[in-house]
N, C-alpha and C positions, 0 to 999 in steps of 0.2 A: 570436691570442687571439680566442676567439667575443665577437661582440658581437650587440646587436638593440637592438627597439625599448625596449625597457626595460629595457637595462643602460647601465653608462658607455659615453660615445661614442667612438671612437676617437681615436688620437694626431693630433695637428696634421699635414696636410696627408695624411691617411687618412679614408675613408668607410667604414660600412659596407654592405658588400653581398651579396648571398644565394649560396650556393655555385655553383658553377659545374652545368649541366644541372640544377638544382633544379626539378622539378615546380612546387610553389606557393611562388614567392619570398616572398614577401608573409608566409605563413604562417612557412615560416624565422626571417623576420625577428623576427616575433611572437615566435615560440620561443628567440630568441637564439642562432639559428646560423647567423650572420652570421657573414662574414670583412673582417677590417680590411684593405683595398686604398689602394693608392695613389690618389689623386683625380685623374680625367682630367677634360679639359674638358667635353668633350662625352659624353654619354651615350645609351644606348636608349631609353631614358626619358622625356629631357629633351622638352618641349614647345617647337614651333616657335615661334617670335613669333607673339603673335596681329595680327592684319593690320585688326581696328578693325570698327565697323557697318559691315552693305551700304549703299554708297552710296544705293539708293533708300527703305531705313529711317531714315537719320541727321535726316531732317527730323522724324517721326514721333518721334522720343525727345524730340529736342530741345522737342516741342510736350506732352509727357505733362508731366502739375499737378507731380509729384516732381520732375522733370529741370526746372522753370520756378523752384521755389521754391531749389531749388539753387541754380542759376546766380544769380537775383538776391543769395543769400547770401554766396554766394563771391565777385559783384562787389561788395559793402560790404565784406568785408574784405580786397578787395587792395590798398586805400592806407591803410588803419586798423592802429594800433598799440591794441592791448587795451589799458587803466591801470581796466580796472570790474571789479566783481562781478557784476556781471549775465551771468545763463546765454543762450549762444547754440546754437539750436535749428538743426540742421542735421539736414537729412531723411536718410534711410536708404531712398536708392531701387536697384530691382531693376535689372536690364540693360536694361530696355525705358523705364525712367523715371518707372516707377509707384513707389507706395507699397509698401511689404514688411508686410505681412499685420500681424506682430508691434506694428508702432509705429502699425497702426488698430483702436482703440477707443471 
């Protein structure tokens, strides 16, 4: 049965996936001429674990104003049970530990 990105997904424990020697999978998919496969573990696809900062960065995030106000936020609420209405403001930082463009105004 063809599936894709914008049709129903396939049956329980099937994926779908782009035909076999397909030029542009991605495009397939789009197009709905996918094929519903058995689900393997592992795939071509799939992304390695990522392996974390370079050790000689990790100090440099951990020092960016985003990646500071975090951290202090997130240690207030590891022993705290919430019972308020009051809104808690939690930063939206980049990889590096800065601010993301969007939440400065």
């Amino acid at each position: 049965e063809p599936c894709g990105v914008y049709t129903l997904s396939c049956a329980k424990g099937l994926r779908c996936v782009p035909p076999p020697r397909e030029h542009s999978p991605l495009q397939a998919l789009l197009q709905g001429r996918g094929i519903c496969a058995k689900h393997s573990r592992t795939s071509p696809t799939d992304k390695p674990p990522p392996t974390g900062p370079h050790p000689s960065h990790s100090g440099d995030i951990e020092k960016a104003p985003c990646r500071k106000l975090l951290n202090s936020v997130l240690r207030g609420l590891e022993l705290t049970i919430f019972q308020s209405d009051r809104d808690i403001y939690i930063p939206n930082c980049d990889t590096r530990g800065f601010y993301r463009k969007k939440q400065c105004r």
